[in-house]
Kinemage of the C-alpha trace (Angstrom):
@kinemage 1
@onewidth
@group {chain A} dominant
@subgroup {mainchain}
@vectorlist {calphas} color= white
{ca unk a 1} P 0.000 0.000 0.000
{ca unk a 2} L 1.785 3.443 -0.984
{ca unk a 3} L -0.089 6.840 1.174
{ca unk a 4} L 1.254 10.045 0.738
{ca unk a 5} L 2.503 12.012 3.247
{ca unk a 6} L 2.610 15.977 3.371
{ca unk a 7} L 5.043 18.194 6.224
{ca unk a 8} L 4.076 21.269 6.286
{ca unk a 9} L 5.733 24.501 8.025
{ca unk a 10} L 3.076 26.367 9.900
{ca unk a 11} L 5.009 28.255 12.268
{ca unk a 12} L 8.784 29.079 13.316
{ca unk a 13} L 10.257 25.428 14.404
{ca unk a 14} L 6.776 23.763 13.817
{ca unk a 15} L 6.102 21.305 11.224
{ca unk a 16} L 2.921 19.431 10.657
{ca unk a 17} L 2.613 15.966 9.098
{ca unk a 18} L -0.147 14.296 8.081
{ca unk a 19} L -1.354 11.515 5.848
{ca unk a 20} L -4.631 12.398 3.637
{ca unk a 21} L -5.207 8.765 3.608
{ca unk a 22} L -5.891 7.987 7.041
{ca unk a 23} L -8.311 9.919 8.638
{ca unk a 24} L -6.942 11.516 11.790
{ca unk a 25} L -3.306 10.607 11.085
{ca unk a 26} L -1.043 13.623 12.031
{ca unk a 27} L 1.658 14.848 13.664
{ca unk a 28} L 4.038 17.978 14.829
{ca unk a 29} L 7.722 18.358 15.428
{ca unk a 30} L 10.279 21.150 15.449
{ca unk a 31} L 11.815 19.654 11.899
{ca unk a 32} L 10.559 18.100 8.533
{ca unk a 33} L 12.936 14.926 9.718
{ca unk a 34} L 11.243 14.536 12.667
{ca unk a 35} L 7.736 15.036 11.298
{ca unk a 36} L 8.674 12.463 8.620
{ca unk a 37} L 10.300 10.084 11.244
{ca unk a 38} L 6.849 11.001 13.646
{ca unk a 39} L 4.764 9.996 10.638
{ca unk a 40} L 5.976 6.632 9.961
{ca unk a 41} L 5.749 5.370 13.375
{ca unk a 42} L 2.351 6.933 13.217
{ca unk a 43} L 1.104 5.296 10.353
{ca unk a 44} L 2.778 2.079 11.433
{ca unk a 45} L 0.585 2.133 14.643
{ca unk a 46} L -2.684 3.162 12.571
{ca unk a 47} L -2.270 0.009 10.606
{ca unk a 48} L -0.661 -2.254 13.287
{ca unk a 49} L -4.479 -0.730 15.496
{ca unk a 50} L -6.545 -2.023 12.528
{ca unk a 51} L -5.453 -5.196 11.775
{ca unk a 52} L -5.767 -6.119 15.565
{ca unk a 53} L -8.893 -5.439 15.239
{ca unk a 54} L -9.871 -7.111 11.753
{ca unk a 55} L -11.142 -3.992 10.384
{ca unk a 56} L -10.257 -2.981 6.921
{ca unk a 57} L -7.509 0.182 6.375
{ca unk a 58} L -9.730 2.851 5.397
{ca unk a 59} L -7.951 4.668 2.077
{ca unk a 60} L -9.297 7.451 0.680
């Protein structure tokens, strides 16, 4: 499965990351490296949460 992923700067040393895959998947850090970094483990416990529960990966 390939998502996208988007870090954006919204604010001196703030970054946003987010997935516009997976509803509710975000983050924030001080860098784009940690946002990224943020957002994989993210995404890897989003899908890790839905498989333990048997529930399809919602992908928009």
């Amino acid at each position: 499965m390939k998502l996208r992923i988007v870090i954006r700067k919204v604010a001196e040393d703030l970054y946003i990351g987010t997935c516009p895959n997976l509803e509710g998947c975000h983050v924030e850090a001080t860098t784009p490296e940690a946002a990224r970094n943020l957002l994989r483990s993210a995404i890897e416990a989003y899908i890790i949460s839905y498989k333990q529960r048997h529930e399809k990966i919602p992908n928009k």
